[in-house]
C-alpha positions as CSV (number, residue, x, y, z in Angstrom):
1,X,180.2,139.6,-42.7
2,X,182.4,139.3,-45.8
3,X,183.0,142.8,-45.8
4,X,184.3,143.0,-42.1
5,X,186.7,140.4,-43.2
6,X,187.9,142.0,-45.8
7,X,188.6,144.9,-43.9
8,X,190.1,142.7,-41.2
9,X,192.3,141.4,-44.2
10,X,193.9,144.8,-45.2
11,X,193.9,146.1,-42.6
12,X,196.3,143.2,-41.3
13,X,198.3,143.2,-44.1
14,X,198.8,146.7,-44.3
15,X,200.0,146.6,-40.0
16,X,202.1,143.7,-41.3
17,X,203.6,146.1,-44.2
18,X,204.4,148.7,-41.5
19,X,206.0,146.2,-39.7
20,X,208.3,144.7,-42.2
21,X,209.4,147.8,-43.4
22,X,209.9,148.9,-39.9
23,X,212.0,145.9,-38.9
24,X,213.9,146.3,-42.1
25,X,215.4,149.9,-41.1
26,X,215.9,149.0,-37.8
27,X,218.4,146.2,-38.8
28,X,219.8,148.1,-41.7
29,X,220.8,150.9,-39.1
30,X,222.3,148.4,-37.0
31,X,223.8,145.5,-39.0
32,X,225.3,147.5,-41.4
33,X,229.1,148.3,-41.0
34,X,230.7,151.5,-42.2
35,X,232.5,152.2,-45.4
36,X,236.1,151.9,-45.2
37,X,238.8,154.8,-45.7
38,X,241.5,155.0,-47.7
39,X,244.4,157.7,-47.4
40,X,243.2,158.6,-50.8
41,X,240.1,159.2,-49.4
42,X,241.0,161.2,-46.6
43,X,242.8,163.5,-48.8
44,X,239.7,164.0,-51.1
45,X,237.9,164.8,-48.0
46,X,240.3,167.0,-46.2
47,X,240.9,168.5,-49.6
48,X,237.1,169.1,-49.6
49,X,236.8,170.5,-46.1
50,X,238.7,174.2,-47.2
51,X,236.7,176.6,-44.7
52,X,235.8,174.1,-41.9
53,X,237.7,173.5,-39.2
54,X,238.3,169.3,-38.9
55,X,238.6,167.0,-36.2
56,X,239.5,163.6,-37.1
57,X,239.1,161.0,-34.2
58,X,240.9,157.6,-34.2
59,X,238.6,154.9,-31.8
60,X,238.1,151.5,-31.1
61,X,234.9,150.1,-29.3
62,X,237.2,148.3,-26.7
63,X,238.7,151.4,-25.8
64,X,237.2,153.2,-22.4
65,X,239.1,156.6,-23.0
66,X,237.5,156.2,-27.0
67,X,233.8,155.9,-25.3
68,X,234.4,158.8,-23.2
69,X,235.6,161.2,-26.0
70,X,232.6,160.0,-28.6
71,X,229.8,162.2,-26.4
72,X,232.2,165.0,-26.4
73,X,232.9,164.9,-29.8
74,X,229.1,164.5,-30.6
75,X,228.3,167.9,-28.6
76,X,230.9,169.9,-30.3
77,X,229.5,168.2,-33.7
78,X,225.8,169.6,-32.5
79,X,227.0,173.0,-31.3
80,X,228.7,174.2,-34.8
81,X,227.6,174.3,-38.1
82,X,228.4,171.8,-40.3
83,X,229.9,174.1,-42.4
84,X,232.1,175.8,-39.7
85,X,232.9,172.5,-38.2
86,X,233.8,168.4,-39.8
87,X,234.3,165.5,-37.6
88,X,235.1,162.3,-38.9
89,X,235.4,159.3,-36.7
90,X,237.6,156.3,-38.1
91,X,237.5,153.1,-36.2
92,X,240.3,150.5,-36.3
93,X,238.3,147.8,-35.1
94,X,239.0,144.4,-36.8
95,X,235.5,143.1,-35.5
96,X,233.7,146.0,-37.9
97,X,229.9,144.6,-37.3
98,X,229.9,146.5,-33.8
99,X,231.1,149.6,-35.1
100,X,227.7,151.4,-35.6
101,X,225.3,150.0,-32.7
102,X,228.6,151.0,-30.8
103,X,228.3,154.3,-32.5
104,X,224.8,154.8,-32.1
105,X,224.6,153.9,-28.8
106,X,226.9,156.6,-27.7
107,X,224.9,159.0,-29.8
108,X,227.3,159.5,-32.3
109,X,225.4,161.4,-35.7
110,X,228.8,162.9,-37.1
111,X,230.7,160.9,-40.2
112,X,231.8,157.3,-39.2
113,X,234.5,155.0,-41.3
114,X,237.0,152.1,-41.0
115,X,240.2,153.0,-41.2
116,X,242.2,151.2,-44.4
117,X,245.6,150.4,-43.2
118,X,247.4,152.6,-45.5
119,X,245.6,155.4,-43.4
120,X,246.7,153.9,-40.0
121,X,250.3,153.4,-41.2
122,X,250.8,157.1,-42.7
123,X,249.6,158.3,-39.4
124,X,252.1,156.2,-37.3
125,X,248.6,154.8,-35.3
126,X,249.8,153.2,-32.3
127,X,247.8,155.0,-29.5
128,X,243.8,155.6,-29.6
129,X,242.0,157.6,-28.7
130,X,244.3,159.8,-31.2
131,X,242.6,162.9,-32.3
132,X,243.9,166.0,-34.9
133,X,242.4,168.9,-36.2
134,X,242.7,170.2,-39.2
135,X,242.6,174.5,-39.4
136,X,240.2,176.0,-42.3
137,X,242.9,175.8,-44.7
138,X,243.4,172.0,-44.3
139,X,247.0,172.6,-42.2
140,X,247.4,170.1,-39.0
141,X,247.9,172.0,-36.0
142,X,246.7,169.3,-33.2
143,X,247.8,165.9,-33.2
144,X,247.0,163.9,-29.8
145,X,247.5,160.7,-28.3
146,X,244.7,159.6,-25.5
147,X,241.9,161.7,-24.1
148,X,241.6,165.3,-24.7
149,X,239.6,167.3,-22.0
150,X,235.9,168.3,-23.2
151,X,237.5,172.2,-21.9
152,X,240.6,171.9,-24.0
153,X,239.2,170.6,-26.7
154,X,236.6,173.5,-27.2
155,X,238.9,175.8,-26.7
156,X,241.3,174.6,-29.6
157,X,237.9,174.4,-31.8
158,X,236.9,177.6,-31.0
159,X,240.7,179.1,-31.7
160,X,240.5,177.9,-35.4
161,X,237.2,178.7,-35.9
162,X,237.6,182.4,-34.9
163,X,240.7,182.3,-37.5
């Protein structure tokens, strides 16, 4: 009899242990907010992207045309190698917490950040969506206010990828 509780013992606490540590991921994945960018930082990173092709997507999770683009970005983001292909998504959200259930929710896996003001303000942000792409040598060549078509916006990727 003691034995059977004993067993009955660990094996609770070890279903409870699971639990816990269960519980704690799941909130850490969604109560956590994402780091913030800097223009510095952007720099570094674009300066660190020399080969891929990178599309930079300014959102907000009260914008409907931002939802819309986030799957499309997310396919293009599955479709290519990560080394072929960078998307970084930079929310100006001032409420930051929803962010990344927001995110997830939409199935978003690629790179997400806030956007420091000094990053807003050097690229003049007064329209989102806003997306630009970046060619494999870290030039801009696409910088676009509001929703881009799913069509045109695999063609452009697959232009500067082929280059």
């Amino acid at each position: 009899m003691q034995r059977v509780h004993k067993l009955s013992l660990t094996v609770f606490f070890v279903f409870m242990s699971i639990l816990s540590i269960s519980l704690m991921s799941y909130t850490k994945s969604f109560a956590a907010e994402p780091e913030s960018m800097s223009l510095a930082q952007f720099d570094e990173a674009l300066a660190n992207s020399k080969g891929q092709v990178v599309l930079v997507n300014f959102f907000a999770t009260w914008c409907p045309p931002c939802k819309a683009e986030i799957p499309v970005l997310q396919r293009l983001f599955a479709k290519h190698p990560a080394n072929k292909l960078k998307v970084i998504a930079l929310s100006v959200d001032e409420e930051t917490e929803e962010v990344l259930p927001f995110m997830q929710k939409l199935g978003a896996k690629y790179p997400i950040f806030l956007a420091q003001n000094d990053l807003s303000e050097k690229w003049n942000l007064y329209a989102i969506p806003r997306l630009l792409i970046f060619d494999k040598s870290g030039k801009l060549v696409k910088d676009h206010e509001g929703m881009m078509s799913e069509q045109e916006l695999n063609s452009l990727v697959e232009k500067y990828l082929g280059q």
